[in-house]
DRENVODO-746827 format. One record per residue (C-alpha): x, y, z; residue number from 1. Coordinates in Angstrom, 2 decimals, decimal comma, padded with zeros to 5 digits. Layout:
<sites>
        xx        yy        zz   seq
         X         Y         Z   NUM
...
</sites>
This chain:
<sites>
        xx        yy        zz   seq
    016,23    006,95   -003,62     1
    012,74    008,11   -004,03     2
    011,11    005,41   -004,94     3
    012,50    003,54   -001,65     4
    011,31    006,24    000,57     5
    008,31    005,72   -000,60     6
    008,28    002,15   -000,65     7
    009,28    002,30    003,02     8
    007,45    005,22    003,79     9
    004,25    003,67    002,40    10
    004,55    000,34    004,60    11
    006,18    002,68    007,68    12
    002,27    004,33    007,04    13
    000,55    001,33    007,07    14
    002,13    000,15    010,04    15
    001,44    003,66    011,50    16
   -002,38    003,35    011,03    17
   -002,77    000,09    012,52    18
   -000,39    001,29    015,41    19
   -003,30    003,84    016,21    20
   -005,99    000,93    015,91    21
   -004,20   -000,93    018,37    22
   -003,55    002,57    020,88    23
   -007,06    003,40    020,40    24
   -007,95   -000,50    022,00    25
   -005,59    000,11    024,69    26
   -006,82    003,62    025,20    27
   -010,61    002,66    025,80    28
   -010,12   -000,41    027,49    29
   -007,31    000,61    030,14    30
   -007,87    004,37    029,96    31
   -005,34    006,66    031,48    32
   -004,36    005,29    034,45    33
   -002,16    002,97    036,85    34
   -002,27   -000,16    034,54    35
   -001,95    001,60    031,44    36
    001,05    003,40    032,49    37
    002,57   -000,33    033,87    38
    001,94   -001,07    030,36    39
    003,39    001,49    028,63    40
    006,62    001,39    030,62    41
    006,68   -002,52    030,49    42
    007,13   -001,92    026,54    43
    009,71    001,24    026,87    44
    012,94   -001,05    027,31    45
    011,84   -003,27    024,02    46
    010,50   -000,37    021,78    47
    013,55    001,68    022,72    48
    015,98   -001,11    021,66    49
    013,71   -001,43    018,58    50
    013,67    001,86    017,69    51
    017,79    002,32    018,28    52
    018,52   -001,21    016,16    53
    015,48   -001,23    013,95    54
    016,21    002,59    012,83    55
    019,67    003,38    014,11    56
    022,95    002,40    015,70    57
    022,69   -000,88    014,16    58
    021,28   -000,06    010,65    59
    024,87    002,82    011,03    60
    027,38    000,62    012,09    61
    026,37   -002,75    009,52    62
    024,70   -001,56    006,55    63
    027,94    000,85    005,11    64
    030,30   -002,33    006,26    65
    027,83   -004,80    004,91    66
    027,32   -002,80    001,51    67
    030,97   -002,21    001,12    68
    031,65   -005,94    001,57    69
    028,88   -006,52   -000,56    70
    030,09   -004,13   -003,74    71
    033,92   -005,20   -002,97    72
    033,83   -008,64   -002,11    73
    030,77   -010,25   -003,45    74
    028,07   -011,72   -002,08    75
    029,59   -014,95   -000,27    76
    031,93   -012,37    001,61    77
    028,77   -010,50    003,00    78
    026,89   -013,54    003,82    79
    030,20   -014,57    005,99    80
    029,93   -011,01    007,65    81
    026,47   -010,94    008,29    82
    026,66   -014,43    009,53    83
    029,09   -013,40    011,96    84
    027,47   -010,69    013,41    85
    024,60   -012,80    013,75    86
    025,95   -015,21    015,86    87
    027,80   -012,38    018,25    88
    024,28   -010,27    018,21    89
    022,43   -013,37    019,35    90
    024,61   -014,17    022,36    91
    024,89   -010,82    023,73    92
    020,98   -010,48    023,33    93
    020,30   -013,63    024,98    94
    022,87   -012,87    027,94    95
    021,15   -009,08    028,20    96
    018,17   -010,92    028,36    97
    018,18   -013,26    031,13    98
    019,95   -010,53    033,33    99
    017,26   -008,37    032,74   100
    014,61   -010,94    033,62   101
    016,45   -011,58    036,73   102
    016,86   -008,20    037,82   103
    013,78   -006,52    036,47   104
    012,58   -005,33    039,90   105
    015,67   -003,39    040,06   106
    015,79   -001,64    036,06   107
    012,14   -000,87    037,25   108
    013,50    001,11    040,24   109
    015,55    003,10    037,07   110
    013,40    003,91    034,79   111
    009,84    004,15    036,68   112
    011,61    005,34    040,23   113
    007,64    007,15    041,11   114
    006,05    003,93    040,67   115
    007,99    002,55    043,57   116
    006,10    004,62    045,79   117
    002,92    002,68    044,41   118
    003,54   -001,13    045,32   119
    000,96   -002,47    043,35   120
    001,75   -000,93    040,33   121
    005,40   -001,44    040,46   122
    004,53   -004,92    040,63   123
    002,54   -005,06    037,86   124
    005,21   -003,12    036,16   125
    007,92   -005,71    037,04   126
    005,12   -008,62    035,75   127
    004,52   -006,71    032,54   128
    007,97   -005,89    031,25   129
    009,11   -009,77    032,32   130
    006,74   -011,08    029,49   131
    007,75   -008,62    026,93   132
    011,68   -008,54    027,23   133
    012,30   -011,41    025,22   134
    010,88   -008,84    022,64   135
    014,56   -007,00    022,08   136
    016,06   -010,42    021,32   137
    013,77   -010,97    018,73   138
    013,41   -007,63    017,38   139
    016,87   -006,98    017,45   140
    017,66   -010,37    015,08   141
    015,29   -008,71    012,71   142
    017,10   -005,61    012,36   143
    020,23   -007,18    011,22   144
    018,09   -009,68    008,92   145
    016,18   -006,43    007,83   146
    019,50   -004,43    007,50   147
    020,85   -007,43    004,81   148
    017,82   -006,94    003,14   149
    018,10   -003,12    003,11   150
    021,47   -003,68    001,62   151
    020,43   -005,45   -001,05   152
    017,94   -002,81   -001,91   153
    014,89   -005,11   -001,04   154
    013,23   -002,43    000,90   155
    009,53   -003,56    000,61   156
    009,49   -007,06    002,69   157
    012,15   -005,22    005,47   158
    009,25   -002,43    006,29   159
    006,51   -004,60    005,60   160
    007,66   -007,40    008,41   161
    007,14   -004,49    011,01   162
    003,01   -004,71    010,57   163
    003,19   -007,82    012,33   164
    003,91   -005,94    015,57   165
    000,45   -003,82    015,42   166
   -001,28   -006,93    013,61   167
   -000,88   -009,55    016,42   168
   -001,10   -006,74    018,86   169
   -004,84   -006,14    017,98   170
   -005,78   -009,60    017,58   171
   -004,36   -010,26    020,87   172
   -006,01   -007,54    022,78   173
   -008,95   -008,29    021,11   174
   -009,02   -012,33    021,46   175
   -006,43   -012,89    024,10   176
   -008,01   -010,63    026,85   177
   -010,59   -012,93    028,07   178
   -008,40   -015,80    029,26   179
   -005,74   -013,45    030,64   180
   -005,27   -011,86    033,71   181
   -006,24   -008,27    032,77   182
   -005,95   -006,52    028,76   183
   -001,81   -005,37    029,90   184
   -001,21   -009,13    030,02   185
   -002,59   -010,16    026,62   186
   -001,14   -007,04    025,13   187
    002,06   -007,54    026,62   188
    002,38   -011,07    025,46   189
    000,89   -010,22    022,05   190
    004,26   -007,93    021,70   191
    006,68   -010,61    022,23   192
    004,34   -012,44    020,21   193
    004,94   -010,32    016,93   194
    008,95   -010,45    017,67   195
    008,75   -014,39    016,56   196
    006,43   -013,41    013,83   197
    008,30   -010,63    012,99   198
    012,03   -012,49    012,59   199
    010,10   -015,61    010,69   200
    008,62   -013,37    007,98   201
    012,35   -011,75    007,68   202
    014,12   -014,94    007,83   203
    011,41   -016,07    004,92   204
    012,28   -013,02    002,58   205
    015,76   -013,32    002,85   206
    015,88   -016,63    002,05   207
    013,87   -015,33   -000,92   208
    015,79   -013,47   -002,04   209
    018,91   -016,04   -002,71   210
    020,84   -014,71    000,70   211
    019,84   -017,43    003,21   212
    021,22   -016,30    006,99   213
    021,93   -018,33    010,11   214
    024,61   -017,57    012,80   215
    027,73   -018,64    013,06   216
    029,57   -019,58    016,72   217
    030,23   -016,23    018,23   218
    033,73   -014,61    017,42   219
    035,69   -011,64    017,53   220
    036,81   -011,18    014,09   221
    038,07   -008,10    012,61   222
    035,12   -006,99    010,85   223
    032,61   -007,71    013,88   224
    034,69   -005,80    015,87   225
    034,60   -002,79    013,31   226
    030,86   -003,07    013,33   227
    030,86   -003,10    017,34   228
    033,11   -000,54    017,35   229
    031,09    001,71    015,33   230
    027,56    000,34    016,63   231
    028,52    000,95    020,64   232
    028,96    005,23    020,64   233
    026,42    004,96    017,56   234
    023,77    003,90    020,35   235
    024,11    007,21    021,94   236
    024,67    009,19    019,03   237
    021,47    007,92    016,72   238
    019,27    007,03    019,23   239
    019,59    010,91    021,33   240
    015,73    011,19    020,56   241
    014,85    007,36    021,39   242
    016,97    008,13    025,28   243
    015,67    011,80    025,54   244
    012,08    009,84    025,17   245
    013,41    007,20    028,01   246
    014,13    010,23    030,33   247
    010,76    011,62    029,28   248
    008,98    008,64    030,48   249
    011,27    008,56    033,63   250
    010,77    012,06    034,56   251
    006,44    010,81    034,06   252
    006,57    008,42    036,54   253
    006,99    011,01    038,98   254
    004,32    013,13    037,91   255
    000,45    012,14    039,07   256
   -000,77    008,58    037,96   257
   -002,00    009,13    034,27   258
    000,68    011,21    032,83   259
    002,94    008,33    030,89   260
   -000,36    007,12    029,40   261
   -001,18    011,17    028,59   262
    002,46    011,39    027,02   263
    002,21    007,59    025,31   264
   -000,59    008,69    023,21   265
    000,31    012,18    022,16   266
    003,84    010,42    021,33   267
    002,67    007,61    019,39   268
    000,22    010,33    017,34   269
    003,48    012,00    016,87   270
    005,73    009,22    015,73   271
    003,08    008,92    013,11   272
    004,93    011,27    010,61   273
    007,92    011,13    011,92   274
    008,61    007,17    011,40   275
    006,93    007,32    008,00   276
    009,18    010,17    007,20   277
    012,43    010,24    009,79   278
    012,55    006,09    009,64   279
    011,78    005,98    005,74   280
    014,92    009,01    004,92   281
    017,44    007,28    007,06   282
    016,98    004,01    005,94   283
    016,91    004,55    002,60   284
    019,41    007,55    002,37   285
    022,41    005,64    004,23   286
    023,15    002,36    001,35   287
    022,74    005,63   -001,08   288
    025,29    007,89    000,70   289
    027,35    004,28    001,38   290
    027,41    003,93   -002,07   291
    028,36    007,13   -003,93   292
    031,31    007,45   -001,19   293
    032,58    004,64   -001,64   294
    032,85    005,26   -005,61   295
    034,14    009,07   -004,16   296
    031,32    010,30   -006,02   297
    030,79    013,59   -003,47   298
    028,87    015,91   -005,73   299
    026,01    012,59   -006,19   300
    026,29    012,68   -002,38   301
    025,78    016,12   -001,43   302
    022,70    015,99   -003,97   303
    021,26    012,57   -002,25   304
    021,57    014,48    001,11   305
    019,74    017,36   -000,38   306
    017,07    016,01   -001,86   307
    016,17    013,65    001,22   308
    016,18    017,20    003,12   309
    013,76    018,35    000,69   310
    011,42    015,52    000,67   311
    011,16    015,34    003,99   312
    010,64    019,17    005,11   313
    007,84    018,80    001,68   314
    005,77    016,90    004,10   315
    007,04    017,58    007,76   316
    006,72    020,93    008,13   317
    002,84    021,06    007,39   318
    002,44    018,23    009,04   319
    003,70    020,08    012,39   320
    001,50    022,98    011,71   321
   -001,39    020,63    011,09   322
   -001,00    018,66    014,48   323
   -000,83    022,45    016,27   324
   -003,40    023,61    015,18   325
   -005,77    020,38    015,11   326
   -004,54    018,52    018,02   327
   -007,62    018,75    020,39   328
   -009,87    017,24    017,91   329
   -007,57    014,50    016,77   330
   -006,86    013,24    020,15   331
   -010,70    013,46    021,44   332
   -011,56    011,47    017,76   333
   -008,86    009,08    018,66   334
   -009,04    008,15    021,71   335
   -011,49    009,50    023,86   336
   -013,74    006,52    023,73   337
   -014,35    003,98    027,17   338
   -012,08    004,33    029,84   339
   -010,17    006,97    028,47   340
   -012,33    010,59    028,51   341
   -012,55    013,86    026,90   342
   -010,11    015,50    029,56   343
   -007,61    012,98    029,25   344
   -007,91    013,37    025,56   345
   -007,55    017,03    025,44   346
   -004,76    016,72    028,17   347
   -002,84    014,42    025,80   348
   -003,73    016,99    022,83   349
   -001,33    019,51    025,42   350
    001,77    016,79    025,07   351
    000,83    016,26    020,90   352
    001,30    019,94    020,90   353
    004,82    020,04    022,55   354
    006,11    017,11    020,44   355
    004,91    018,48    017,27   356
    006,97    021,52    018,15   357
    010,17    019,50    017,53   358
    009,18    016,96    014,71   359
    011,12    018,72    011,68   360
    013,99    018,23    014,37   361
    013,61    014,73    014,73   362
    013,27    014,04    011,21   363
    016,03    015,74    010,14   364
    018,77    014,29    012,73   365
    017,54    010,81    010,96   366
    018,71    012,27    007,51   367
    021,59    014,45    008,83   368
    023,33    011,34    010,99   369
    023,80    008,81    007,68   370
    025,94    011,80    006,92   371
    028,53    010,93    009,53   372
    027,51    007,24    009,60   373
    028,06    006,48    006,03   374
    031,69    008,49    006,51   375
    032,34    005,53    009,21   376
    032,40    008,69    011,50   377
    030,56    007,85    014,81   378
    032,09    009,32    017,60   379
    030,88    012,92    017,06   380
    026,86    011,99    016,79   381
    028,25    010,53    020,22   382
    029,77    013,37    021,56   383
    027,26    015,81    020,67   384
    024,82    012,90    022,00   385
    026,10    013,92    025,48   386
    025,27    017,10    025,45   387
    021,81    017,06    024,22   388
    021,39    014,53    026,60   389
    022,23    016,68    029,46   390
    019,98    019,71    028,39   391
    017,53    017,45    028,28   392
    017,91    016,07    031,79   393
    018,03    019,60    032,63   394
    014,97    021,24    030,99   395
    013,28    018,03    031,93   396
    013,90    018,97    035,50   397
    013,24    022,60    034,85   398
    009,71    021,81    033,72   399
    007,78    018,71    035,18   400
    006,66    021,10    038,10   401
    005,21    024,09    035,97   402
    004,32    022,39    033,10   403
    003,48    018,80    034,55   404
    002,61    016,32    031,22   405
    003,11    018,93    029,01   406
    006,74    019,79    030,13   407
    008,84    016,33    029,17   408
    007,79    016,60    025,72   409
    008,89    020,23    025,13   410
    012,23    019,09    026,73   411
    012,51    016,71    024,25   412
    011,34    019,13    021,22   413
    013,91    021,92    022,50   414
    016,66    019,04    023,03   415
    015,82    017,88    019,23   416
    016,43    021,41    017,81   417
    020,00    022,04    019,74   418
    020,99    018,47    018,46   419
    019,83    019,07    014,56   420
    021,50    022,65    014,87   421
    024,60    021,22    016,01   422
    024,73    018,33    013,36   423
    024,07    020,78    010,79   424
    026,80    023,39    011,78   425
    029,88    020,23    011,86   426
    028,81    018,68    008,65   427
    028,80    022,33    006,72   428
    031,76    022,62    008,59   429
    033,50    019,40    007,11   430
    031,99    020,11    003,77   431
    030,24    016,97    004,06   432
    026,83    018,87    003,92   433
    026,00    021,91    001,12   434
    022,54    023,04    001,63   435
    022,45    024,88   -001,51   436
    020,36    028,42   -002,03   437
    017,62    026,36   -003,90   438
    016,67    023,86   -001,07   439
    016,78    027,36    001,52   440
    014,51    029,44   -000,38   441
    012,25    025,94   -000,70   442
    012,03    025,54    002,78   443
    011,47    028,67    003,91   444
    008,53    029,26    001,32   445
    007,51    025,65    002,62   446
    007,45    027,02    006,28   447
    005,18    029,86    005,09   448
    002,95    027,85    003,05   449
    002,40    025,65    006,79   450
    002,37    028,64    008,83   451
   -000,63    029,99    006,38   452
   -002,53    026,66    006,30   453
   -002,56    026,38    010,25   454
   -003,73    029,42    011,19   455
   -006,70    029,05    008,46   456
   -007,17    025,30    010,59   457
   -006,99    027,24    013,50   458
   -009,09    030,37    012,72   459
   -012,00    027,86    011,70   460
   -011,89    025,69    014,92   461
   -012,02    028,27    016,92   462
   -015,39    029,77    014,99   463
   -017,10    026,30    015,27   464
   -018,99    025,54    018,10   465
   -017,87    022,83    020,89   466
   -019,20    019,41    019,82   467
   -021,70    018,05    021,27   468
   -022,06    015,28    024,17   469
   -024,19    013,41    021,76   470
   -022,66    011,86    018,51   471
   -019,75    013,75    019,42   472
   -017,01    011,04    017,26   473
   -019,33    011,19    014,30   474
   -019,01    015,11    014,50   475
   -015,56    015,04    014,90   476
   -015,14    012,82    011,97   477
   -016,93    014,90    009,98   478
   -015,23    018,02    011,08   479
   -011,26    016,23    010,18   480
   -012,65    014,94    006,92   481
   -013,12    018,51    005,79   482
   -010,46    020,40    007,61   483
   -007,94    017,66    006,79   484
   -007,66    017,36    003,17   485
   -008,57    020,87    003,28   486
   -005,37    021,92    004,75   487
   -003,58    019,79    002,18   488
   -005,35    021,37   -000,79   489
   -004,61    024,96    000,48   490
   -000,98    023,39    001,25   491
   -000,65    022,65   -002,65   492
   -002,26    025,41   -003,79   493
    000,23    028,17   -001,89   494
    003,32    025,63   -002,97   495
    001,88    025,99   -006,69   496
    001,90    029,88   -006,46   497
    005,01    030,52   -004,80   498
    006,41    028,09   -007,63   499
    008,22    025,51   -005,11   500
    005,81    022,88   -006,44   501
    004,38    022,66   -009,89   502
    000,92    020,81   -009,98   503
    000,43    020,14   -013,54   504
    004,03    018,20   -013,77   505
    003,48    016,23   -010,51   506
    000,30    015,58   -011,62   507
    001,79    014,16   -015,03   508
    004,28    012,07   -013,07   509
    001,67    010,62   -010,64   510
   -000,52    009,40   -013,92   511
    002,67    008,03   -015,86   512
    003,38    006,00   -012,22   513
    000,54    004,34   -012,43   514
   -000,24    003,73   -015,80   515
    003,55    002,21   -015,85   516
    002,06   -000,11   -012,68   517
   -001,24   -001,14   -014,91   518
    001,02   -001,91   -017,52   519
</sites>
């Protein structure tokens, strides 16, 4: 399980990186602003069905039905189901599709109701997200095509297709801009773009890999209806933090012009570890849980779950207290360049902090939910869905006055806590999750290893001196190439000395990894 974390984890980064290339080209040449937040909500519809197929209510409902079939009934009987699926997938897509190019104007007056106060950028809005719709049809094909490839443990080609989104994004910013009507138009066409590019290179490695899909006519059969079944409350139930984001970004658009671009960036800074981490657990954690079930294996289980728990806190937790306590001068080294400025930067830095409040809660509800997923069980991530919905609509309304950009993002942080708190508590209570004394003590030396290495970050910040108007990014760089791998190092060295992490052995491993690789 490991080694597929990282191998989707490591791609997941990749893609992460060039995600902030293409935010920082967005940030400088729209700023923070009226376009940029037309922009930004044009893409929330497509990323969020991305983000709920690509990483969960799709990925819960097929790949435990499509590993079963595979490990039961051989490989022809999974191609059949898969096939299937396919061909239902694709017609609802394309139906959701054309509706929602029809009645844009309207799911505008949903989800951005403040911009209809602004007619111009409403329009633009309605423009925007008409170009990159089509996106969900294609990205949404490529999660099931992904999922099949997931299933058959080829992990590295199903994260890797997913750097075509941020590749052709930059090249089309970059190239694209000049016979366009303004950089939103080339960016938003460079996103449905990378959905065709995306599905080819998946379509490619699948065939690859001997298991060559194309749909069948759409029908009802017994297992599409089992994964539609499981897939439709599964929306709601995985995808709590992808909706509590939605209402985040609906709840902006009535704040002043500027604050869905403030929250955008601080998000996207923030999705940084939690999609290498949060995406990279769930994905990998689910066909492993799938599997030991199935072969009623529960002990193997309960030590999968554990051990993706412990990987994941490893590197969450400092990265939280890292983010805290450095996320002024990240933001300004970012993205305060052109049209976006040092205020808006350090404004944004204000949202990165609220997120990063919540990120161990994020990551964790994508590791706790395969728990119930890979049990077939997803009507209580549903139910318990609801209700963190509804605190969130309600601390959402409680603080966009007094806390403005800032107070959608705590919502969401707060809303992520009650919801991993609640999936914890019904698991243990089932028995389907042990958190054993070991993994405890781990985490809670873990916690004070962060908590030590972030006020260090933050005691030396606040002895430096402001940087200066002149050469200010080269400063900044400087300052994050020390204080960065600084933290890390002090990190290590307080996980060596409370014992949760011995150097010399990982060391050892790392070397035997690679000479293996050389080999």
């Amino acid at each position: 399980m490991l080694k597929g974390l990282l191998t989707v984890g490591g791609w997941t980064m990749l893609s992460r990186i060039l995600g902030l290339v293409r935010d920082q080209l967005l940030a400088a040449m729209m700023g923070a602003g009226p376009m940029q937040d037309a922009y930004q909500v044009a893409c929330r519809l497509p990323n969020m069905f991305r983000r709920l197929f690509g990483e969960g209510a799709f990925n819960a409902a097929f790949v435990p039905l499509f590993t079963a079939t595979l490990t039961t009934g051989g490989e022809e009987e999974a191609r059949k189901l898969a096939r299937e699926v396919f061909g239902v997938l694709l017609t609802w897509l394309i139906g959701l599709c054309v509706l929602g190019e029809i009645f844009m104007p309207g799911v505008l007056r949903v989800i951005a109701p403040g911009f209809a106060e602004d007619g111009n950028r409403h329009a633009l809005a309605v423009t925007l997200s008409r170009i990159t719709f089509p996106y969900l049809v294609l990205i949404c094909a490529a999660a099931l095509v992904s999922g099949v490839l997931n299933g058959l443990h080829h992990f590295g080609m199903a994260a890797a297709a997913y750097l075509a989104f941020n590749v052709v994004g930059i090249t089309a910013i970059l190239f694209a801009t000049p016979y366009m009507t303004s950089v939103a138009h080339a960016a938003a066409w460079g996103v449905t773009l990378s959905g065709v590019v995306q599905l080819g290179l998946l379509m490619w490695a699948v065939r690859r890999a001997g298991f060559p899909l194309s749909p069948l006519p759409p029908r009802l059969t017994p297992e599409v209806r089992t994964v539609i079944r499981r897939m439709v409350p599964g929306l709601i139930g995985s995808g709590v933090t992808q909706i509590n984001l939605t209402i985040d970004t609906i709840i902006a658009t009535l704040l002043p012009a500027g604050s869905v671009s403030l929250m955008y960036f601080a998000d996207r800074l923030n999705q940084l570890p939690l999609g290498v981490l949060g995406a990279a657990a769930g994905t990998t954690l689910l066909p492993v849980l799938t599997r030991h079930l199935a072969a009623e294996d529960h002990e193997a289980a309960h030590a999968a779950q554990n051990r993706a728990m412990d990987y994941v806190l490893l590197l969450t937790l400092p990265a939280m207290a890292g983010l805290l306590a450095l996320a002024a001068p990240i933001m300004t080294f970012l993205f305060a360049h052109g049209s976006f400025t040092v205020e808006d930067a350090l404004l944004s830095a204000q949202s990165l902090r609220a997120y990063a409040i919540g990120l161990p809660a994020f990551v964790l509800i994508k590791v706790l939910s395969p728990a119930f997923f890979a049990r077939g069980d997803t009507v209580t991530p549903v139910r318990v869905g609801f209700l963190v919905l509804l605190v969130n609509l309600i601390l959402n309304l409680l603080l966009m006055k007094p806390l403005a950009h800032v107070g959608p993002p705590l919502a969401s942080s707060l809303a992520a806590l009650l919801n991993t708190t609640i999936l914890s508590l019904l698991l243990i209570r089932r028995d389907a999750l042990r958190p054993d004394a070991a993994l405890a003590g781990r985490v809670v030396l873990m916690a004070i290893s962060s908590v030590i290495m972030a006020l260090g970050l933050y005691g030396l910040n606040a002895m430096l001196p402001a940087p200066p108007t002149s050469g200010r990014t080269l400063w900044l760089a400087m300052l994050l190439a020390i204080e960065v791998p600084a933290g890390g190092v002090v990190y290590l060295l307080l996980l060596h000395a409370f014992g949760v992490l011995d150097l010399a052995n990982a060391l050892e491993g790392a070397k035997r990894r690679l000479n293996r690789r050389r080999g």
